[in-house]
C-alpha positions in Angstrom: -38.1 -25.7 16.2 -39.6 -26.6 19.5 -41.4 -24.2 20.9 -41.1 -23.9 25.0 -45.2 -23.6 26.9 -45.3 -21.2 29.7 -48.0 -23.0 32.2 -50.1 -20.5 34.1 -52.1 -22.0 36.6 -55.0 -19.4 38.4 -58.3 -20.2 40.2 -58.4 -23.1 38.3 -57.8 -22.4 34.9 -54.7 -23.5 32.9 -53.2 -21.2 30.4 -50.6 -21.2 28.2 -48.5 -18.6 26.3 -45.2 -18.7 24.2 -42.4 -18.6 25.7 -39.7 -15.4 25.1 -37.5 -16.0 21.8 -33.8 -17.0 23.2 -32.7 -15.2 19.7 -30.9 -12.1 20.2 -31.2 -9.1 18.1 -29.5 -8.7 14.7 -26.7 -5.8 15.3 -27.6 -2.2 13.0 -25.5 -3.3 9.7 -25.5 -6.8 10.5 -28.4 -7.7 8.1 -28.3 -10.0 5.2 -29.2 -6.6 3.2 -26.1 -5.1 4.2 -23.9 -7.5 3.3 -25.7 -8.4 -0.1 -26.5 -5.0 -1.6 -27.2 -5.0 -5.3 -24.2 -4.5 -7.1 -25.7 -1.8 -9.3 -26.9 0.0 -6.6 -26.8 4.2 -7.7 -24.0 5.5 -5.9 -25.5 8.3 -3.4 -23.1 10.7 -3.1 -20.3 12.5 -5.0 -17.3 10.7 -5.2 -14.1 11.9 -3.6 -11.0 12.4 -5.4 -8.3 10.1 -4.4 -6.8 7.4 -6.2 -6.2 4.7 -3.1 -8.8 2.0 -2.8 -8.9 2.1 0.7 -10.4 5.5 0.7 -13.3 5.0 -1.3 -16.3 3.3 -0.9 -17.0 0.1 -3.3 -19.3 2.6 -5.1 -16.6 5.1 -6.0 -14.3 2.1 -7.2 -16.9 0.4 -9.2 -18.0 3.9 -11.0 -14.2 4.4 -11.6 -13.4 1.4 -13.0 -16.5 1.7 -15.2 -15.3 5.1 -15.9 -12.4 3.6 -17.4 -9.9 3.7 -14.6 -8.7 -0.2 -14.9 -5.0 0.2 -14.4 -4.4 -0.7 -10.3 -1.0 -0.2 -8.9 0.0 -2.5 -6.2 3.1 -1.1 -4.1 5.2 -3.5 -2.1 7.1 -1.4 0.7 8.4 -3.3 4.1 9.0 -2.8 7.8 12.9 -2.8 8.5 16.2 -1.4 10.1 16.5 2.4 8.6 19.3 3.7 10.8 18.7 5.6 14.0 17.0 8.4 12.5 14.5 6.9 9.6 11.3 5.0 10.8 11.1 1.5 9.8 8.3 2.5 7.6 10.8 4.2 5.3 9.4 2.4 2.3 6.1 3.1 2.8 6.3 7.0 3.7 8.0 7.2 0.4 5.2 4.9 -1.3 2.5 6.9 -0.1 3.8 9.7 -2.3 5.3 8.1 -5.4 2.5 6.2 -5.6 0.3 8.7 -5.7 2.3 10.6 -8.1 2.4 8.0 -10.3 -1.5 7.0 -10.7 -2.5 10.7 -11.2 0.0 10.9 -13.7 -1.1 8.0 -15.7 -5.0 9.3 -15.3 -7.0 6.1 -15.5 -5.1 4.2 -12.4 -6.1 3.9 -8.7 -3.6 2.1 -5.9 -4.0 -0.6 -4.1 -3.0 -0.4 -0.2 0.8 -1.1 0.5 1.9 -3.6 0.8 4.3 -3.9 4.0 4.8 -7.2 4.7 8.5 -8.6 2.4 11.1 -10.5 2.9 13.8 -8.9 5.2 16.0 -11.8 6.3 15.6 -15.5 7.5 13.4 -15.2 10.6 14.9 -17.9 12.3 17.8 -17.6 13.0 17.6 -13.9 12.7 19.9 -12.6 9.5 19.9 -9.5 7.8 17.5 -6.4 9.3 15.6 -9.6 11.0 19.0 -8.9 13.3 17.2 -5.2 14.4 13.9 -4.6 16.4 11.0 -3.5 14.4 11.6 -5.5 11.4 9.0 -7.5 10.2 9.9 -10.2 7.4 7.8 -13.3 5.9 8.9 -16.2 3.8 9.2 -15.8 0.1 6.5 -18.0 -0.5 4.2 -16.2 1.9 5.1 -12.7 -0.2 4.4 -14.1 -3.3 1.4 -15.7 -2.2 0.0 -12.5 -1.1 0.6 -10.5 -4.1 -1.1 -13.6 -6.1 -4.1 -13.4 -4.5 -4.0 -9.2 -4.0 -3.7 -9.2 -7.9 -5.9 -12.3 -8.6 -8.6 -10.4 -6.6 -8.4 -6.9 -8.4 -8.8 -8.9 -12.0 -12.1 -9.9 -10.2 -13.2 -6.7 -9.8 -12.7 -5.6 -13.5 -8.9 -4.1 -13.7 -7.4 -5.1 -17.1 -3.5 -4.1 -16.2 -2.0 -4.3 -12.6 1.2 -3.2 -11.9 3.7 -4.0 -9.4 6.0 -1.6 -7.6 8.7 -2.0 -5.0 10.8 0.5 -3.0 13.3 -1.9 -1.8 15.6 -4.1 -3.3 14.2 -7.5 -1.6 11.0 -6.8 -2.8 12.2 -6.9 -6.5 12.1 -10.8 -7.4 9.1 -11.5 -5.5 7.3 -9.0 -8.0 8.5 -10.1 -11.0 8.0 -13.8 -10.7 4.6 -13.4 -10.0 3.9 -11.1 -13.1 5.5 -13.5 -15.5 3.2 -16.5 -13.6 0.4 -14.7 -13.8 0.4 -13.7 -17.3 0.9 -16.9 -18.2 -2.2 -18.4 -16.5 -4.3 -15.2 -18.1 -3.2 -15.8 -21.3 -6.0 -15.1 -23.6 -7.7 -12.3 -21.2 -7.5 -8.7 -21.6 -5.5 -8.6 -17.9 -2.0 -8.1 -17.7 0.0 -8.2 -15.3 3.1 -5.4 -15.1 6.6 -5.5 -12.9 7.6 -2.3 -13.2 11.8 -1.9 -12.2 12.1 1.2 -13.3 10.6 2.6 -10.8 13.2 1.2 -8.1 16.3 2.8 -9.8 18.8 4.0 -7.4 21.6 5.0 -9.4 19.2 7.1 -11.2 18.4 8.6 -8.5 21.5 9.1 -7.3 22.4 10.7 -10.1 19.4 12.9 -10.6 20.8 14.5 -7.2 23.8 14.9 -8.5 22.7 17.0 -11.5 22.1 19.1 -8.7 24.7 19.2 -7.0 24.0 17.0 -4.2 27.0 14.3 -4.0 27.1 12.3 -0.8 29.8 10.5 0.8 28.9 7.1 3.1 28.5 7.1 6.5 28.1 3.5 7.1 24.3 4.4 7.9 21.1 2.7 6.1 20.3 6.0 5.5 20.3 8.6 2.3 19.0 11.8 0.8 16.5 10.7 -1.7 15.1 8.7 1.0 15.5 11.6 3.3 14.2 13.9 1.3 11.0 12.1 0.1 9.8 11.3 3.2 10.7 14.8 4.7 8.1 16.3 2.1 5.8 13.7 3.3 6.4 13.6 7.5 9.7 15.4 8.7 8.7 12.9 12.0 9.5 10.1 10.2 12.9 11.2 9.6 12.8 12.5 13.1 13.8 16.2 12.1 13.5 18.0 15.5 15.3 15.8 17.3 18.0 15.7 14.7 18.3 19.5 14.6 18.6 19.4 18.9 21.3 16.6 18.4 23.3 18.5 15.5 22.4 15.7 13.5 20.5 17.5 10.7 22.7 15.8 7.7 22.9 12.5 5.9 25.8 11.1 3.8 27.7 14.7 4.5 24.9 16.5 3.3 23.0 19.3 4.7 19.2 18.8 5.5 19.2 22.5 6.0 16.9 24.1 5.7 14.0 21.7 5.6 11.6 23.7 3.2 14.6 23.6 0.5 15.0 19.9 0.8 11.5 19.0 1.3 11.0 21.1 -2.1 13.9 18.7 -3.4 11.5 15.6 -2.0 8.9 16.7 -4.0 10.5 17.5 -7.6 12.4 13.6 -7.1 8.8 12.4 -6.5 7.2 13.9 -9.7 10.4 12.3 -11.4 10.2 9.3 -10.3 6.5 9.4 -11.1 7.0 10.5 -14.7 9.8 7.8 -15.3 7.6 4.8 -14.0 4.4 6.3 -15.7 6.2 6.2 -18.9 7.6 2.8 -18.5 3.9 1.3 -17.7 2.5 3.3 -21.0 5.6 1.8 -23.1 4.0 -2.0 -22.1 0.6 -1.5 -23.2 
């Protein structure tokens, strides 16, 4: 490094002195320290209970992992045309409760973040919900990439079965191809990779409704009352339930959303079944 000579000349006499350092200051957390901590560092603090990775600190994860939590859930979701009165983040509403539900069921899971980004339709031209602002659709190849390298990174960290999950149909394919590729290139590890289907199972749904006594008739609408009532357990926003009830609309496939509390209490008992269906269908491939 060359090192810049300040010249001072006074009564004579010459004097030199460093020049100031052109470095700037590292930033507070910006140290090779922070970035490089030892890996069995003693966790600090008491962990927090909650089951999504992106809520806990790489501390919590590790100890839970070591604790023998190694099942990770990865939920596929998707950003699409739900009618006029579902957000396009209908999937993901819904995930963020069945997913939930179905990791503290099985007891030794945590969940990866959702995953919102699935095919919806060609992007170019737009086909399919690509036709309706809002959407948000990648390639095949680009979906499938990503779950590759979501899963391939979780093995990493010590998770010996990681399961795939989908609330929409698109999603479906995507999932399995990439379990069956994976499991072959881990063949001889103690990871495996699971797609799950069971726990996208519409007609079951649909007939778990009408067990009690909830039968709906079309309306033309991408739009229905296991959807509805899910997410109005979860956020009666994202189903846009004031503005529905101003508007008379308060209905979906010629059922009643009214009242809310006894729907949303509907929401809730189809999320703890569709919870205890998908937990048992991960146990049964163990």
């Amino acid at each position: 490094m060359r090192t810049k000579i300040l010249i001072l000349v006074a009564s004579g006499l010459t004097v030199a002195a460093p020049a100031l350092s052109q470095t700037p200051p590292s930033r507070p957390g910006a140290s090779p320290q922070a970035f490089s901590p030892d890996p069995q560092s003693p966790r600090p603090i008491k962990a927090r209970d909650s089951v999504w990775i992106e809520q806990l600190t790489w501390m919590e994860i590790r100890d839970a992992i070591q604790s023998g939590k190694t099942t990770i859930i990865i939920p596929t979701g998707g950003v699409e045309q739900n009618g006029p009165y579902l957000v396009t983040g209908k999937h993901n509403v819904i995930l963020s409760a069945t997913a939930e539900a179905v990791a503290r069921k099985l007891g030794d899971a945590l969940v990866a973040p959702i995953v919102p980004f699935v095919p919806e339709g060609t992007i170019e031209p737009p086909a399919d919900a690509m036709l309706y602002p809002g959407t948000i659709s990648v390639e095949a190849s680009t979906y499938t990439a990503l779950l590759r390298d979501i899963a391939r990174s979780l093995k990493a960290h010590g998770f010996k079965r990681i399961v795939f999950i989908g609330d929409s149909g698109g999603n479906q394919k995507g999932m399995r191809e990439v379990a069956e590729e994976l499991n072959k290139t881990w063949g001889g590890s103690e990871t495996r990779a699971l797609y799950i289907p069971e726990y996208y199972d519409w007609p079951a749904r649909q007939q778990w409704l009408a067990k009690r006594g909830y039968r709906e008739v079309d309306e033309g609408l991408h739009d229905e009352l296991s959807a509805a009532a899910i997410m109005l357990s979860v956020d009666p926003h994202s189903i846009r339930m004031k503005e529905r009830v101003a508007a008379g609309k308060f209905t979906t496939n010629g059922v009643t959303l009214a009242p809310a509390a006894k729907i949303a209490r509907l929401g809730r008992a189809l999320i703890d079944h569709i919870a205890e269906v998908t937990a048992q269908a991960i146990r049964g491939r163990r």
